[in-house]
TORMITOR-564896 format. One record per residue (C-alpha): residue number from 1; x, y, z. Coordinates in Angstrom, 2 decimals. Example, Ala and Ser with C-alpha at 12.3 -4.5 7.8 and 13.67 -1.06 7.14 Angstrom:
BEGIN
{zake 1,{12.30,-4.50,7.80}}
{zake 2,{13.67,-1.06,7.14}}
END
This chain:
BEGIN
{zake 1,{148.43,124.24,127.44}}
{zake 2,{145.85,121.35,127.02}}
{zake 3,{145.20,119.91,123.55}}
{zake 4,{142.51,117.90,122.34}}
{zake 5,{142.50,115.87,120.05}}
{zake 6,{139.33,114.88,117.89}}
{zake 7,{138.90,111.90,115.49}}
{zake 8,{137.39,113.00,112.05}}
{zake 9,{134.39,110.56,113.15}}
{zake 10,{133.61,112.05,116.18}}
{zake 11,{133.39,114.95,114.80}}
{zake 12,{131.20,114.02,112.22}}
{zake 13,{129.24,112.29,115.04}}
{zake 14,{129.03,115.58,116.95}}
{zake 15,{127.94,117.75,114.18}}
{zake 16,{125.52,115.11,113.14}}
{zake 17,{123.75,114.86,116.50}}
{zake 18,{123.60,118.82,116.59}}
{zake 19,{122.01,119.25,113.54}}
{zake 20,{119.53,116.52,114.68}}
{zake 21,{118.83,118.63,117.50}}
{zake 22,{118.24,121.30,115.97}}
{zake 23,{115.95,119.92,113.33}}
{zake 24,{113.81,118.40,116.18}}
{zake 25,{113.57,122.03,117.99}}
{zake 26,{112.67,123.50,114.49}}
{zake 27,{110.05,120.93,114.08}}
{zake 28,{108.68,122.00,117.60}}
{zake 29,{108.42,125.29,117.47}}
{zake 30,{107.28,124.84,113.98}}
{zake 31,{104.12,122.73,115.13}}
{zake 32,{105.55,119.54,113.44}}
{zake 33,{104.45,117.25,116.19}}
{zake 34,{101.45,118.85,117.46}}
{zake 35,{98.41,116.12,117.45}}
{zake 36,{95.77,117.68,114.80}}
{zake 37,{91.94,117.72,115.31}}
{zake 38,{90.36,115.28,112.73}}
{zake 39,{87.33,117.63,111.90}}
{zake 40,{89.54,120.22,110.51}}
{zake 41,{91.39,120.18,107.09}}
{zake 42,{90.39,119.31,104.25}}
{zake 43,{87.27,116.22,103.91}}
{zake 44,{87.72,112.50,103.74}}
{zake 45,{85.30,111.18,100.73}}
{zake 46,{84.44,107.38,101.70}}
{zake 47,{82.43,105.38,100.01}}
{zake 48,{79.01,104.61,100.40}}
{zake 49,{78.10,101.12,101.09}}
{zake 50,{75.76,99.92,98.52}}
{zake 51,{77.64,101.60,95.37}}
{zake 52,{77.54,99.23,92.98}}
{zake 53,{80.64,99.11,90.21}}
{zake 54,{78.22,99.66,87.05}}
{zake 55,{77.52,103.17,88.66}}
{zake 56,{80.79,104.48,87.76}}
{zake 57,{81.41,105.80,84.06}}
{zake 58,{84.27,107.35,83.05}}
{zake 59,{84.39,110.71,80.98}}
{zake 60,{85.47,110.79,77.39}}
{zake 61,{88.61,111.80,76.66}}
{zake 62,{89.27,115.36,76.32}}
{zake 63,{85.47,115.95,76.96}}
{zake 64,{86.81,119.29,78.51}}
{zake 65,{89.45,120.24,76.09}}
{zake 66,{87.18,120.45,72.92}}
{zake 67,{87.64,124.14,72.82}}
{zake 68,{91.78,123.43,72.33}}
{zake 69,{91.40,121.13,69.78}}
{zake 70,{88.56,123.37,68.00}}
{zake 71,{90.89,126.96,68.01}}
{zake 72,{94.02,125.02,67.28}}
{zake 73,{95.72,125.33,70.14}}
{zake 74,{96.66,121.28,69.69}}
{zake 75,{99.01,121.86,66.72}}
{zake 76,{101.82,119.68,67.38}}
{zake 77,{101.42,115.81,66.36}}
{zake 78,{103.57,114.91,69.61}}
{zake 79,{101.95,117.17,71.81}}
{zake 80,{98.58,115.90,71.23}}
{zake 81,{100.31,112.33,72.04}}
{zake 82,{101.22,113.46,75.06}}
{zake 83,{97.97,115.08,76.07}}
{zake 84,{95.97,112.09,75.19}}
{zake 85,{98.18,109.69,77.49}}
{zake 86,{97.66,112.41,80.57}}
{zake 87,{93.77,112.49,80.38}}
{zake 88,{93.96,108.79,79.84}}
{zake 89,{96.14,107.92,82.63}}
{zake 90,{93.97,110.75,84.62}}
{zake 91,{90.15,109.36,83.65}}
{zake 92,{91.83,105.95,84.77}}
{zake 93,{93.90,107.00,87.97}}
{zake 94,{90.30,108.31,89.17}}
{zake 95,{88.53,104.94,88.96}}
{zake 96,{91.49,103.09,90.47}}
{zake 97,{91.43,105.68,93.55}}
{zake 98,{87.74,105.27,93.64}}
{zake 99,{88.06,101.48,93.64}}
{zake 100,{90.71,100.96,96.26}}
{zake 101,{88.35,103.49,98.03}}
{zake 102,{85.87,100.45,97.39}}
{zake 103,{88.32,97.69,98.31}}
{zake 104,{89.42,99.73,101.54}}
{zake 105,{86.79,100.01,102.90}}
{zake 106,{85.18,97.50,105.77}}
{zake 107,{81.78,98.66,105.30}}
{zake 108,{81.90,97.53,101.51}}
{zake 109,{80.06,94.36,100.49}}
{zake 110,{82.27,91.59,99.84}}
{zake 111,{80.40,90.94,96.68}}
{zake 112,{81.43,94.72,95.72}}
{zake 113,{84.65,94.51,97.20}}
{zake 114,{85.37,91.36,94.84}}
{zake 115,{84.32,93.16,91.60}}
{zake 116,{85.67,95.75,92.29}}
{zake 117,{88.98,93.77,92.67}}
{zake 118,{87.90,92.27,89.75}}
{zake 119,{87.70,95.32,88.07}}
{zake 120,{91.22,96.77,89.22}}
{zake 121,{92.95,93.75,87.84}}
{zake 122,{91.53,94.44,84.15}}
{zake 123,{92.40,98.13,84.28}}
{zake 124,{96.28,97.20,85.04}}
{zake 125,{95.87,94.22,82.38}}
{zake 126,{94.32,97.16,79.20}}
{zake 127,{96.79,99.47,80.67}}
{zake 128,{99.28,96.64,79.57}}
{zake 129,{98.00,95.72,76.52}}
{zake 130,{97.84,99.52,75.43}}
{zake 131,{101.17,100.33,76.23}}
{zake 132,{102.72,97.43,74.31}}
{zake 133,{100.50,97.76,71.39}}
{zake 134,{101.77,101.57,71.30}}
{zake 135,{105.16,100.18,71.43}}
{zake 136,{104.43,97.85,68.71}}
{zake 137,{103.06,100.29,66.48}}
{zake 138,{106.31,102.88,66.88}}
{zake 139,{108.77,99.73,65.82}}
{zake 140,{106.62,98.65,62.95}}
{zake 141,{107.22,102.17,62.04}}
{zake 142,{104.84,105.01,63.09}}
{zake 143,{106.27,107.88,64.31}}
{zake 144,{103.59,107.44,67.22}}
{zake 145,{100.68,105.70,68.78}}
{zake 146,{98.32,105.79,70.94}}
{zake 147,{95.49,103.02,72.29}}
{zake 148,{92.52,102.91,74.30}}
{zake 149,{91.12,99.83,75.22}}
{zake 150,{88.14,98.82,76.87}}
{zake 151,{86.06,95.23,77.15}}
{zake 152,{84.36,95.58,73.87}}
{zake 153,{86.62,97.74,71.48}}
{zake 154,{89.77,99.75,70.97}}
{zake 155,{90.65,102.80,69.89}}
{zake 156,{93.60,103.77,67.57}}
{zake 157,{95.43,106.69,66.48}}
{zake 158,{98.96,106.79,65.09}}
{zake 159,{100.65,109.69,63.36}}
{zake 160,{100.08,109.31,59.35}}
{zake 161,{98.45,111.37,56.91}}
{zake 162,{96.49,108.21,55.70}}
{zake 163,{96.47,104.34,55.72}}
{zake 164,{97.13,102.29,52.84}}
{zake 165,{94.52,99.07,53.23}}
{zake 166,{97.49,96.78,53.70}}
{zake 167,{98.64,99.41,56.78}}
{zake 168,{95.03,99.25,58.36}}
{zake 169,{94.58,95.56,57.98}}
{zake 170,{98.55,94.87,59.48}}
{zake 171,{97.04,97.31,62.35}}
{zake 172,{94.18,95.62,62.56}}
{zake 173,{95.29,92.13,63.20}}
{zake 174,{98.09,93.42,65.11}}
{zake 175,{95.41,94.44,67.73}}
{zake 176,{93.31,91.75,67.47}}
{zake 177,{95.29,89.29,68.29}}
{zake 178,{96.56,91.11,71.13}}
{zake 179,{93.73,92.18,72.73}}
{zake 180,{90.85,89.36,71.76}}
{zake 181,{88.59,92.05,69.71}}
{zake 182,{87.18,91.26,66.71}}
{zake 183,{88.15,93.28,63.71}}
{zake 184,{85.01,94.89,63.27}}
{zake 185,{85.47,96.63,66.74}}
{zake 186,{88.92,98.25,66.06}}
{zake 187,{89.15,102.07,65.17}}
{zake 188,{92.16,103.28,63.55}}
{zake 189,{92.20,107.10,63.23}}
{zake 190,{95.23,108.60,61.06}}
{zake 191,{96.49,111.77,62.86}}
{zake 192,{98.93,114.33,61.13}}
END
């Protein structure tokens, strides 16, 4: 009788290489590498040359979910939190698609390319600025926080049934010396 004997790594190499095989005819006969026809699928948005930047407004937060908050749905202090930072980080995740759309693109004017370059590097710095001043907020004490800043003012909410005027004003520097807005453009809403 002839014996054979096999090395624990060849095996391994065996079995390996037939499993590759077999994932290769799988992805054959399962159309994996078939070449697919551009014009079918789903459409490729691209933008149009002359858009200018200025065009593009973003929608208020939760300007669909009034109903929730209205019927009560929104009970929980943390899940509104949470629900605020989704449509937030949604609203924005459309205009940064949009602009590296812009960017992209060949047929963009450089002019609009630049701004909106320009305009892609102050998103990620507010995005910054609002997630440390939300972090700030929880270790001075506030159960939570939440920020929205834009070029003129800021919005913020943080989970108390109301602000003693030493809490607002501590808030209220707090952000302004963070962010560069005057006082008189801050909103702090208490939130239960």
């Amino acid at each position: 009788m002839f014996s054979v004997i096999i090395k624990r790594r060849t095996l391994t190499l065996i079995l390996m290489g037939i499993c590759g095989v077999l994932l290769l005819l799988a992805g054959l006969k399962g159309g994996l590498f078939e070449q697919k026809n551009p014009g079918q699928g789903m459409p490729v948005n691209r933008p149009v040359n002359d858009v200018s930047i200025e065009e593009v407004t973003p929608q208020p937060f939760m300007a669909n979910k009034t109903e929730e908050v209205n019927t009560g749905r929104v009970n929980d202090s943390s899940d509104f939190y949470v629900e605020y930072r989704l449509e937030r980080d949604r609203t924005r995740g459309q205009r940064i698609e949009w602009l590296r759309e812009v960017i992209n693109n060949d047929k963009s004017a450089v002019e609009t390319r630049q701004k909106a370059q320009e305009s892609l590097l102050v998103i990620s710095s507010k995005m910054e600025i609002e997630i440390e001043l939300e972090s700030l907020l929880r270790a001075k004490g506030f159960k939570d926080a939440a920020v929205m800043a834009d070029e003129q003012a800021v919005t913020v909410i943080v989970t108390a049934d109301k602000l003693s005027v030493s809490e607002s004003s501590e808030i209220n520097n707090l952000v302004s010396r963070r962010t560069g807005v005057d006082a008189q453009h801050i909103v702090i809403i208490p939130k239960i």
